[in-house]
C-alpha positions in Angstrom: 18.6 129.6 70.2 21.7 131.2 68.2 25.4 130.0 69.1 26.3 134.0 68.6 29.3 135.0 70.6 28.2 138.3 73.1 31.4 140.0 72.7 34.6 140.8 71.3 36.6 139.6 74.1 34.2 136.6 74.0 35.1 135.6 70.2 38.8 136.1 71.4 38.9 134.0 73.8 37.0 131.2 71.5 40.4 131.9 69.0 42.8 131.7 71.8 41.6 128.2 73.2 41.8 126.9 69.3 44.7 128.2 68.9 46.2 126.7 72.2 44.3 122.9 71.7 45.9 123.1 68.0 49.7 123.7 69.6 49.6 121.0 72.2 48.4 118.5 69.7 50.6 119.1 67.2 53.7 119.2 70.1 52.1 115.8 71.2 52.5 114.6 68.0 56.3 115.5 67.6 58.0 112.8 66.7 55.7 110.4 65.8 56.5 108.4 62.9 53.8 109.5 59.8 51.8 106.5 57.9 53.9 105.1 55.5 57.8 106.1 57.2 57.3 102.6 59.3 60.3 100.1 58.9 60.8 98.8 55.6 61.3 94.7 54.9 64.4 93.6 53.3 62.0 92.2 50.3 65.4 91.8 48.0 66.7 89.2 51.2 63.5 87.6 52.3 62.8 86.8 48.3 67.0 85.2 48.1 66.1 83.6 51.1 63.1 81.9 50.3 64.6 81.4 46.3 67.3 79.4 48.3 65.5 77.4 50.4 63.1 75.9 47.7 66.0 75.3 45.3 67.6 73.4 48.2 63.9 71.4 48.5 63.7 70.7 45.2 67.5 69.2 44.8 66.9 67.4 48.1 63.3 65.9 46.7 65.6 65.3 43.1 68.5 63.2 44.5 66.0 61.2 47.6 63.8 59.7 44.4 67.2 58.5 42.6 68.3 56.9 45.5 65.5 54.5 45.8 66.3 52.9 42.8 
């Protein structure tokens, strides 16, 4: 058995429908946001952020070991 198109109109048809399932994917797909375009994290913040907090720890930690003396 051969997958052979019969006819012109036949092989037409066959590129129409292609054509059609390759436009209403790509209109589904308007607007989507790609890979890679998702929000980005304020890395600069988070890192001041976390930089603060452990600098605060340690001075804590620092000055609670003094005052047991």
């Amino acid at each position: 058995m051969t997958d052979k198109p019969e006819d012109t109109d036949q092989i037409a048809n066959e590129i129409t429908e292609a054509a059609r399932v390759a436009r209403e994917t790509a209109e589904r797909a308007e607007g989507t946001p790609q890979p890679g375009e998702g929000k980005k994290w304020p890395l600069t913040k988070i890192g001041i952020g976390i930089g603060s907090a452990a600098l605060a720890a340690a001075v804590i930690y620092a000055a609670r070991s003094r005052n047991k003396r």
